[in-house]
N, C-alpha and C positions, 0 to 999 in steps of 0.2 A: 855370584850370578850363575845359574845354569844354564852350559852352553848345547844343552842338549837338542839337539832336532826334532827329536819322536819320544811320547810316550814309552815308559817302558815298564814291565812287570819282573819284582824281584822275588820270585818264587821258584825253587828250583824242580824240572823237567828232565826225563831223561832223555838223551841226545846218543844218538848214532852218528861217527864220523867217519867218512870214507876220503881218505887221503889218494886211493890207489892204490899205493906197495903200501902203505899205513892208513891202520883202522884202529878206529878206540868206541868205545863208550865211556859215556859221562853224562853230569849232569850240565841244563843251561840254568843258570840262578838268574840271568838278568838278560832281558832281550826285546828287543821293539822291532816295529816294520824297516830298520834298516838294519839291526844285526841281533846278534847276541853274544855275550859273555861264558865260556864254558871252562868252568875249572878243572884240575889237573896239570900234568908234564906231559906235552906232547917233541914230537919230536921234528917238529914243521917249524918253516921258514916265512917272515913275512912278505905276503905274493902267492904263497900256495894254494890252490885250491879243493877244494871238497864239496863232495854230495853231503848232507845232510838230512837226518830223519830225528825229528823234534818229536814226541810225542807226550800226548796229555790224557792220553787213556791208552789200555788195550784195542781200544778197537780203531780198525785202519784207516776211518772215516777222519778222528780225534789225531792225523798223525799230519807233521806240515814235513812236505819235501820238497828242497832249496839246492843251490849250488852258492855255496859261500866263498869270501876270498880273507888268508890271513890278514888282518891289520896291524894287529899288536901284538904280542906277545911278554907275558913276566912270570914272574916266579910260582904265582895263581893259575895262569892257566892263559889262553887263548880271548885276542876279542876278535869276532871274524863280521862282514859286512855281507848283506844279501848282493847274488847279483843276476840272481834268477830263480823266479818261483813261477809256479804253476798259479793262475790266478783264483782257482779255489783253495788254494792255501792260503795267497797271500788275504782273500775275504774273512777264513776262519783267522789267522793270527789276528786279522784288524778287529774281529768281531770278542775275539777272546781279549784283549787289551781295552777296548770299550767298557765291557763287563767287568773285566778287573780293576778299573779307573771308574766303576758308580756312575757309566751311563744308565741310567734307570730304564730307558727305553729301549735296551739289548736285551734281547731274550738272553733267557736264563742258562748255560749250558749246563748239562749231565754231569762234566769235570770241574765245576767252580772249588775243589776242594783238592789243594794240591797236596802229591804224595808227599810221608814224611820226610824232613830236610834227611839229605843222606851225610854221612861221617864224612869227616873233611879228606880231598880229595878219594872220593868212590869213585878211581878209573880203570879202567884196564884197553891195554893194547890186544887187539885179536889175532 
C-alpha cells in the first residue's frame, strides 16, 4: 500500500542547497508539494535547515525557492520537507506535477523534457 500524501515526480533537477556554513549542489530525483528527495553525502543533521533553489530551466521564472527542513537522512542522500515557499513557486511546482502526472488540462510548459539523468551521486560541496 502506498502511504504517500502527495503526488510526486521522479525525474532528476538540479538543486542548490544552502545549509549556511554548508552549501552543495545536486540533483532532486524525487519531489512533491511536501518535499523532495536529493542525492549525495551531505554533511547535515536531521532538524537542519536550508534555503533551496530547485530549478527546471535556465531561466529564473523556471526556478522554485523553498526553506526545507532535514527529515531523513541514508546512505543516498537527504529527504528534506517544505516548510516555506513563496506562493508562486509553490503554483509552478503544483502546475509542473499536474503536467507530469497527464493532467491533460495543464498547459503545456517549455521544460516538460527533463535534463539527462546525471552520474550517480553528481554533488559537490561549495
Amino acid at each position: 500500500m502506498n502511504r504517500r500524501q502527495f503526488t510526486r515526480i521522479k525525474s532528476p533537477f538540479p538543486v542548490l542547497l544552502n545549509f549556511g556554513r554548508n552549501k552543495y549542489e545536486s540533483f532532486a530525483n524525487n519531489f512533491s508539494l511536501g518535499g523532495m528527495y536529493v542525492q549525495g553525502w551531505f554533511d547535515q543533521d536531521i532538524g537542519d535547515s536550508c534555503e533551496i533553489k530547485l530549478s527546471f530551466s535556465d531561466k529564473p521564472e523556471l526556478t522554485i525557492e523553498a526553506i526545507c527542513s532535514v527529515v531523513r537522512q541514508d546512505k543516498d542522500g537527504l529527504a528534506l520537507r517544505f516548510t516555506s515557499m513563496e506562493p508562486d513557486s509553490f503554483l509552478f511546482l503544483q502546475e509542473a506535477l499536474l503536467y507530469k502526472n497527464n493532467a491533460h488540462w495543464c498547459s503545456q510548459p517549455d521544460w516538460c523534457t527533463p535534463p539527462p539523468t546525471p552520474p550517480a551521486y553528481s554533488w559537490k560541496m561549495l
